[in-house]
DRENDO-1510 file (C-alpha; in Angstrom, 1 decimal, always signed):
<recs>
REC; n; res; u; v; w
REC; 1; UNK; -11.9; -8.7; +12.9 .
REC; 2; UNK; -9.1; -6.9; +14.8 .
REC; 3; UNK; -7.1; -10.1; +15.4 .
REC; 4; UNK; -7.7; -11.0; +11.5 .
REC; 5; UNK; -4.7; -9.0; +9.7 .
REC; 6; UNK; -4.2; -9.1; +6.3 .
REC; 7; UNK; -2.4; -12.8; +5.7 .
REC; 8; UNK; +0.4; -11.4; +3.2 .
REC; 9; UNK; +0.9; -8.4; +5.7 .
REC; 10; UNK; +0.8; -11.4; +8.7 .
REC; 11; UNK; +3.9; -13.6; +6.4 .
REC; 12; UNK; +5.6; -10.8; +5.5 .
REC; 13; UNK; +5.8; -9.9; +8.9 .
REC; 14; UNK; +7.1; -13.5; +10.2 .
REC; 15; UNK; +10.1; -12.7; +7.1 .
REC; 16; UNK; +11.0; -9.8; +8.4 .
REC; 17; UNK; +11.4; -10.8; +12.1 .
REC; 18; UNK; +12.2; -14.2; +12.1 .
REC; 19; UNK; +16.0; -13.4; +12.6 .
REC; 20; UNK; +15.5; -10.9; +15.5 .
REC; 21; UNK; +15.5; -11.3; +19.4 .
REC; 22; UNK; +12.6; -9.9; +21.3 .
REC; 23; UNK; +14.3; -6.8; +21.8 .
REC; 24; UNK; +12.8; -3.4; +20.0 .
REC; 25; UNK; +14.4; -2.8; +16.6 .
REC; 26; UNK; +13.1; -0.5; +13.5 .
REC; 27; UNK; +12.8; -2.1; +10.1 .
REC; 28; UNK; +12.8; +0.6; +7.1 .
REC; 29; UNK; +11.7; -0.4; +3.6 .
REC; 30; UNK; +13.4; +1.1; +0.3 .
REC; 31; UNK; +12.5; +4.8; +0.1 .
REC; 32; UNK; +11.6; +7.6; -2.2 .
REC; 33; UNK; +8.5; +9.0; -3.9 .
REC; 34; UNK; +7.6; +10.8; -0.7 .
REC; 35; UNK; +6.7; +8.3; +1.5 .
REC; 36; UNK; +8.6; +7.0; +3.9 .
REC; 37; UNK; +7.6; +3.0; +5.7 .
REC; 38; UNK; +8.7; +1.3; +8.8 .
REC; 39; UNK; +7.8; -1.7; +11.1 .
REC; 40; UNK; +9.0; -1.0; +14.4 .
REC; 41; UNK; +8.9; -3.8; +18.0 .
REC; 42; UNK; +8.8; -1.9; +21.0 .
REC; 43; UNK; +8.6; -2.8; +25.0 .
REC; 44; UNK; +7.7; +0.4; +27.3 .
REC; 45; UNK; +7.9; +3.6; +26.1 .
REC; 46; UNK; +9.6; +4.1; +22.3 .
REC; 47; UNK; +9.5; +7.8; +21.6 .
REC; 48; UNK; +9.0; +10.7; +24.0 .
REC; 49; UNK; +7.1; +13.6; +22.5 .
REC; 50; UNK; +7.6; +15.2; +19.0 .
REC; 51; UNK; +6.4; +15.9; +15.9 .
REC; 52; UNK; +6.7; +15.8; +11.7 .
REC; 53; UNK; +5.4; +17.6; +8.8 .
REC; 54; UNK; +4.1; +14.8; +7.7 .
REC; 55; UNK; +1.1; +12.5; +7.8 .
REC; 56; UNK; +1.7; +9.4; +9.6 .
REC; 57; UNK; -0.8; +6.8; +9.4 .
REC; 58; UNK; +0.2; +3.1; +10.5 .
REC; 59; UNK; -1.9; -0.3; +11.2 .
REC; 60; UNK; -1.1; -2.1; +15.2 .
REC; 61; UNK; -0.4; -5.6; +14.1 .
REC; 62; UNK; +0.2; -6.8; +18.1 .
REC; 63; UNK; +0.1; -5.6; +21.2 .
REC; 64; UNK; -1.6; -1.9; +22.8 .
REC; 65; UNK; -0.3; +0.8; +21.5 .
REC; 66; UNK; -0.3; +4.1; +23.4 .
REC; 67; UNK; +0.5; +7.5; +22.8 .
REC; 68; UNK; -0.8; +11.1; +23.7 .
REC; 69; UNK; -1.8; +13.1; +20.8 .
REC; 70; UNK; -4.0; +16.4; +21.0 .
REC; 71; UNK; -4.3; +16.3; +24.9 .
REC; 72; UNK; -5.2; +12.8; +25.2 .
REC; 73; UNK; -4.1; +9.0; +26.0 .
REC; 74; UNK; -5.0; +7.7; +23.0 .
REC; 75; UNK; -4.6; +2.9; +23.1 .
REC; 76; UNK; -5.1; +1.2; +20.0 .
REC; 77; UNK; -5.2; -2.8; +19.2 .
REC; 78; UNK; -4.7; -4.8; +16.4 .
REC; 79; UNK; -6.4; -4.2; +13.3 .
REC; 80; UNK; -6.9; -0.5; +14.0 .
REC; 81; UNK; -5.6; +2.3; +12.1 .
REC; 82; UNK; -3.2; +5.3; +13.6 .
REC; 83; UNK; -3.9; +8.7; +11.6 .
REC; 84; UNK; -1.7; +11.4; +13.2 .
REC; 85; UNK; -2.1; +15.0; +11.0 .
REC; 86; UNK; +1.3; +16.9; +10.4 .
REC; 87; UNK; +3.1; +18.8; +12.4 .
REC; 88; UNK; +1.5; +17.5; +15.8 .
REC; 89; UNK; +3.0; +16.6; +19.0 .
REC; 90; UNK; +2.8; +12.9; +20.2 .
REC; 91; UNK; +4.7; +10.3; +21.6 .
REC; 92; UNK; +4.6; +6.5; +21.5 .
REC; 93; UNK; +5.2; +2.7; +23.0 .
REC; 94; UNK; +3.6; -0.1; +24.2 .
REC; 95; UNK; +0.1; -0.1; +26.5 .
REC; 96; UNK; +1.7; -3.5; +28.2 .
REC; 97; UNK; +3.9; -5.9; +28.7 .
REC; 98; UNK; +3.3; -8.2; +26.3 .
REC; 99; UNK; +5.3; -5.1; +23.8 .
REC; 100; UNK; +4.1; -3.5; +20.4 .
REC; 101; UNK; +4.3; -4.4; +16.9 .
REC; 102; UNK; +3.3; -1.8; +14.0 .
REC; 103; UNK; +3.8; -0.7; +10.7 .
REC; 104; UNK; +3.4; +2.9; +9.5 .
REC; 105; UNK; +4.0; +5.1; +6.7 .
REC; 106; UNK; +5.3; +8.7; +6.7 .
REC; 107; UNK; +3.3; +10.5; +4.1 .
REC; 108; UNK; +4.4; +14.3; +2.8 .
REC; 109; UNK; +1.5; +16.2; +2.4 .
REC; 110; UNK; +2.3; +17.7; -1.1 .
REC; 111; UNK; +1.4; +14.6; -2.4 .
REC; 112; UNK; -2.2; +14.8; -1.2 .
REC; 113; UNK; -2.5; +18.5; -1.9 .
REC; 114; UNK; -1.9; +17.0; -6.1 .
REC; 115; UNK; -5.2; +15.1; -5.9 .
REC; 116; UNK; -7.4; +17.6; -3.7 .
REC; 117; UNK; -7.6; +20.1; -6.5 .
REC; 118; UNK; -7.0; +23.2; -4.4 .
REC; 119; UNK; -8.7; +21.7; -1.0 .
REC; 120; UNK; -7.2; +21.9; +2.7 .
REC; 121; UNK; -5.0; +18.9; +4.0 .
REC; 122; UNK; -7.9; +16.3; +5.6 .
REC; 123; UNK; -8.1; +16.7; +8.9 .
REC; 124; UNK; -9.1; +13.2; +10.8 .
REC; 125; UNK; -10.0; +13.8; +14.5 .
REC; 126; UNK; -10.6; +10.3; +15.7 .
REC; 127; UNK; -6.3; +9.4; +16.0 .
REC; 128; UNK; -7.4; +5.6; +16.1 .
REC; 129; UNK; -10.1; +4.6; +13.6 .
REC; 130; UNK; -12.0; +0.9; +12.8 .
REC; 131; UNK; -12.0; +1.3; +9.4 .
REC; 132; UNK; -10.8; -2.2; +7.4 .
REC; 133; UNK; -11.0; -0.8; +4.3 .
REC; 134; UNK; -8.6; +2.3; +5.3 .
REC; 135; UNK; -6.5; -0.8; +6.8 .
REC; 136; UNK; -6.7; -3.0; +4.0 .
REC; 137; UNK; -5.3; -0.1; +1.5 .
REC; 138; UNK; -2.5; +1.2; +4.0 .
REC; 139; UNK; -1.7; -2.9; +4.0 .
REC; 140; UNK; -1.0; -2.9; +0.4 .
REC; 141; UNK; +2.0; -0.4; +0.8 .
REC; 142; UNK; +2.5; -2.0; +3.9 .
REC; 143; UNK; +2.9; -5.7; +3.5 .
REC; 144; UNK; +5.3; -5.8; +0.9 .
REC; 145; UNK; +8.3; -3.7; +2.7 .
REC; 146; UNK; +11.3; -5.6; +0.9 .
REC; 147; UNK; +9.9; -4.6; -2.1 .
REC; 148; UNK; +10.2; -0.8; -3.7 .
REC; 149; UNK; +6.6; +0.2; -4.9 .
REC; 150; UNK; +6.0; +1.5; -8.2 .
REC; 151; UNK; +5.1; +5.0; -9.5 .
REC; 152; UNK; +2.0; +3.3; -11.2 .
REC; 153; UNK; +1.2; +2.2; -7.5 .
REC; 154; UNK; +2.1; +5.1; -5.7 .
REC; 155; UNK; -0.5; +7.2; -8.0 .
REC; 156; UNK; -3.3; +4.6; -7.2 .
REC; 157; UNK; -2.6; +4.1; -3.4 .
REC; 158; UNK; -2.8; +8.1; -2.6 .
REC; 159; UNK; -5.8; +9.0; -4.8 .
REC; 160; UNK; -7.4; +5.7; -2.5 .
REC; 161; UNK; -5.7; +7.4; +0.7 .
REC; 162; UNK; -7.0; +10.5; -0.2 .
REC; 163; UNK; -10.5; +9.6; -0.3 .
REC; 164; UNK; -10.3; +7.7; +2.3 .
REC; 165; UNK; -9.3; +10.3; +4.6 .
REC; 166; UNK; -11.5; +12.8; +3.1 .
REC; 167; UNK; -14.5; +10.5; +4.4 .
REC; 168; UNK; -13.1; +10.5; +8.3 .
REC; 169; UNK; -12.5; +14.6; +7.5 .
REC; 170; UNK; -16.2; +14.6; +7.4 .
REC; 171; UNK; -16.1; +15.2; +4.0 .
REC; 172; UNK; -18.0; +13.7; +1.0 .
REC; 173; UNK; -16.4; +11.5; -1.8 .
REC; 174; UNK; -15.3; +13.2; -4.7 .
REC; 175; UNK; -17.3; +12.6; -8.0 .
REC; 176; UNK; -15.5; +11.6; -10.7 .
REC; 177; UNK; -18.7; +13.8; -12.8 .
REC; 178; UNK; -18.7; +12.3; -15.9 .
REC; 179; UNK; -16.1; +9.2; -16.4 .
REC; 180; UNK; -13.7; +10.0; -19.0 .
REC; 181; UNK; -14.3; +6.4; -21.1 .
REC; 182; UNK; -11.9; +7.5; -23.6 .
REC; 183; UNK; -9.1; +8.7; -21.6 .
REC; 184; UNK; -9.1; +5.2; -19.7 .
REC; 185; UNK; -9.5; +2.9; -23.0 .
REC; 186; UNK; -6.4; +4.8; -24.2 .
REC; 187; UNK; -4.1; +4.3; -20.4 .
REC; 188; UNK; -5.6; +0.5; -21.1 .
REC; 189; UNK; -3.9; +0.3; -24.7 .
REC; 190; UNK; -0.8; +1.8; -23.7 .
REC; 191; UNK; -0.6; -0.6; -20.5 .
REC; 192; UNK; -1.4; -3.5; -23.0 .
REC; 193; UNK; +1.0; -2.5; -25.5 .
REC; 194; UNK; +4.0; -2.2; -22.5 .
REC; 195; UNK; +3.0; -4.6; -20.1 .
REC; 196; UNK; +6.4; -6.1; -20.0 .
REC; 197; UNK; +8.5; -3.1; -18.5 .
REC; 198; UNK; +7.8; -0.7; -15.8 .
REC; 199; UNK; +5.3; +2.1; -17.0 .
REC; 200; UNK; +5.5; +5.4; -15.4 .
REC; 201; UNK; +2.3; +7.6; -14.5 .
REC; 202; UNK; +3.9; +10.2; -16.3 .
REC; 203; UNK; +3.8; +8.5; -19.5 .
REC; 204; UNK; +0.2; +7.9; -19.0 .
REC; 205; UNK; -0.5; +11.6; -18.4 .
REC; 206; UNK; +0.8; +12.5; -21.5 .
REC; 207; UNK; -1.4; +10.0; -23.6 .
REC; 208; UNK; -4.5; +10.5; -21.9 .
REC; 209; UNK; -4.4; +14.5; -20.6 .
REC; 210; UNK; -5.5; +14.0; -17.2 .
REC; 211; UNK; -3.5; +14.0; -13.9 .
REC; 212; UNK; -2.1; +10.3; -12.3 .
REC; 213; UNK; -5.3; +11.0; -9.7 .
REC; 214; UNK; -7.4; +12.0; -11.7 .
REC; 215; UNK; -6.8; +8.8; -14.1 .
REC; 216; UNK; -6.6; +6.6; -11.6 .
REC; 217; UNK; -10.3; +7.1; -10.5 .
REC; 218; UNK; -11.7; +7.1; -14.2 .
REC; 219; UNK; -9.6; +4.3; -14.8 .
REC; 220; UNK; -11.1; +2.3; -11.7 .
REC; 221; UNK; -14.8; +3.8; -12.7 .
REC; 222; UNK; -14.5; +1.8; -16.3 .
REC; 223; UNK; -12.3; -1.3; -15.3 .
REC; 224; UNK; -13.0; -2.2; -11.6 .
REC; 225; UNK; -9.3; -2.0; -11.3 .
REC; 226; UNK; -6.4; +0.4; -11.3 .
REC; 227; UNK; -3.7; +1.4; -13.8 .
REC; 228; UNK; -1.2; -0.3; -11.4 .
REC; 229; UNK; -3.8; -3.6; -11.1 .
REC; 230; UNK; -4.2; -3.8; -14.7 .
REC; 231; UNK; -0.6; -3.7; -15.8 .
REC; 232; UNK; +0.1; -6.1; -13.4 .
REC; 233; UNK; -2.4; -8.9; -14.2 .
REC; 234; UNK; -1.3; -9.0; -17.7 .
REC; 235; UNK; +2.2; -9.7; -16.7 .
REC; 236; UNK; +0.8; -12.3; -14.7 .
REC; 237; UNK; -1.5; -13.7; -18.0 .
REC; 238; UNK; +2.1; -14.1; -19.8 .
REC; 239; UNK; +3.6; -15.6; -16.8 .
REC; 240; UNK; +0.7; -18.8; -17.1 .
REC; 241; UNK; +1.1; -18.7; -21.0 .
REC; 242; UNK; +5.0; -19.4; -20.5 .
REC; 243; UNK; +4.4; -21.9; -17.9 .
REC; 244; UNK; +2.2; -24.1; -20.3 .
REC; 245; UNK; +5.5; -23.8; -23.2 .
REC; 246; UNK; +7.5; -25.1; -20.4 .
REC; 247; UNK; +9.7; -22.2; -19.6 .
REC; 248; UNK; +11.7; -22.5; -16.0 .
REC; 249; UNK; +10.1; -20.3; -13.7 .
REC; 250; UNK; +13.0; -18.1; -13.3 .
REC; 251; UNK; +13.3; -17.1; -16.8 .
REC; 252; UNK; +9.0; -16.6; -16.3 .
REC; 253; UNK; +9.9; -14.0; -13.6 .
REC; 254; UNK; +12.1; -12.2; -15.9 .
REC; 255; UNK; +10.3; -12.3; -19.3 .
REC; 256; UNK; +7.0; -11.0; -17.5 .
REC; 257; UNK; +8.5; -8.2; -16.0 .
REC; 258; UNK; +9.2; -9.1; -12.6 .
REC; 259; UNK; +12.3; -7.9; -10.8 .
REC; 260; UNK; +12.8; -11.2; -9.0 .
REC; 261; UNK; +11.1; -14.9; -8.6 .
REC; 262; UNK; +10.6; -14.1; -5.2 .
REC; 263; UNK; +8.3; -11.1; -6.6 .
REC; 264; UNK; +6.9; -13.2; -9.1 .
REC; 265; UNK; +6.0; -15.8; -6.5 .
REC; 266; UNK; +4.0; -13.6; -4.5 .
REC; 267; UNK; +2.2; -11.7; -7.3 .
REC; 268; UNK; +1.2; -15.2; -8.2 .
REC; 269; UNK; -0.1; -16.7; -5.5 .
REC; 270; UNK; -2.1; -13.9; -4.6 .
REC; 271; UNK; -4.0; -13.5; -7.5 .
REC; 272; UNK; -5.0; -17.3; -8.3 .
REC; 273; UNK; -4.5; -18.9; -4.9 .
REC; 274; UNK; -1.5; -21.1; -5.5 .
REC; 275; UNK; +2.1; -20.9; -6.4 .
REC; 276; UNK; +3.7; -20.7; -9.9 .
REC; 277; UNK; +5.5; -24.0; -9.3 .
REC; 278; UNK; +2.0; -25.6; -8.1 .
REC; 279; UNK; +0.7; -24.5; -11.4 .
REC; 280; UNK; +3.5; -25.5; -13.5 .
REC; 281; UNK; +3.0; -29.2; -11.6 .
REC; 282; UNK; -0.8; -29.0; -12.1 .
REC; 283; UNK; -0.3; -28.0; -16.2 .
REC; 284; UNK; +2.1; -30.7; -16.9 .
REC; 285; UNK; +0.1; -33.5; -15.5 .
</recs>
């Protein structure tokens, strides 16, 4: 399982790097909306020690990686997850010679203290944890780092982080009491009714009266899927429809709300297992 990374994280990865030389180099993706996402290479030591007032929570793609954090040597190998809690010293690099690949995302705490309702910052002892589906959701910021992510995305991703972290805190999942049915059918109408430009949380907020966490975990409770999810999929449903009237895939990308083909592309693919152009080919003949 460790070896078996996510395979959009794993092409993304080839992208990003296929241009460099062996030596160590950062990569940093678009910013803003309080986190912060890197991929770094590394041979030997990277980073003596330091620390951040932030959360920094990152996925070993290849290689050891080893660091001291809280008094101890702390290796971990591909597929694991790295949780280190702000404002604690540590340092960083490779556990051997074969060098280090990871990504990581800086994450400012005020952006988990919005969906704790008044709780402490989680506190995650273990520093390397075997947790897929922790790795699988820090992947999905993770693998895409040419792209910027959305504030519909962002909203989704730290209400998953949160309870995520919660668990390895020790702490039990928070209920969602109650699911607010209407408050979801009405963030589903408005998604419906503006699926072809980007929809901001606070736009939901307003409609419904709940918080972008709080909505995001009703919304999942009655559709199996998130705001973020949802919005997407029907830009992808008006993608297929304009394939079949014979529209170029460029002007597709466009029209369905994509910022690029190369977005488009990807969205595609990795919701019904082939590309846009392979689709086109397949609805023609």
């Amino acid at each position: 399982m460790a070896q078996a990374l996510d395979a959009e994280a794993q092409e993304g990865l080839e992208r990003s790097c296929a241009d460099a030389a062996d030596g160590d180099r950062i990569v940093s993706a678009p910013g803003g909306l309080g986190l912060e996402r890197i991929e770094a290479r590394f041979h030997g030591n990277a980073f003596e020690l330091h620390r951040h007032d932030t959360y920094a929570i990152g996925v070993t793609l290849h290689g050891v990686q080893r660091f001291h954090y809280r008094g101890a040597l702390q290796h971990s190998l591909p597929g694991k997850v790295i949780v280190l809690h702000p404002d604690e010293l540590h340092d960083g690099g490779a556990g051997t010679e074969d060098g280090l690949r990871y990504r990581i995302l800086y994450l400012e705490p005020s952006l988990l203290l919005d969906c704790l309702d008044g709780e402490p910052l989680p506190f995650v002892r273990d520093a390397v944890v075997d947790d897929p589906a922790l790795r699988d959701t820090l992947l999905s910021a993770l693998g895409p780092l040419d792209e910027e992510l959305g504030d519909l995305f962002v909203a989704d991703f730290v209400a998953q982080l949160a309870q995520q972290l919660r668990r390895h805190a020790g702490k039990p999942a928070k209920s969602t009491r109650k699911t607010a049915w209407r408050a979801a059918a009405l963030a589903r109408d408005y998604l419906e009714e503006n699926a072809e430009r980007a929809v901001r949380s606070d736009e939901l907020e307003a409609i419904t009266g709940l918080d972008r966490y709080a909505l995001s975990r009703h919304f999942r409770a009655t559709y199996s899927t998130s705001p973020h999810r949802f919005l997407l999929m029907r830009r992808l449903q008006r993608a297929r429809r304009m394939i079949v009237e014979g529209e170029s895939l460029a002007e597709i990308a466009a029209g369905a709300g994509f910022s690029d083909q190369s977005h488009f592309n990807r969205h595609f693919k990795k919701a019904f297992g082939m590309t846009p152009g392979r689709w086109a080919t397949l609805v023609s003949a």
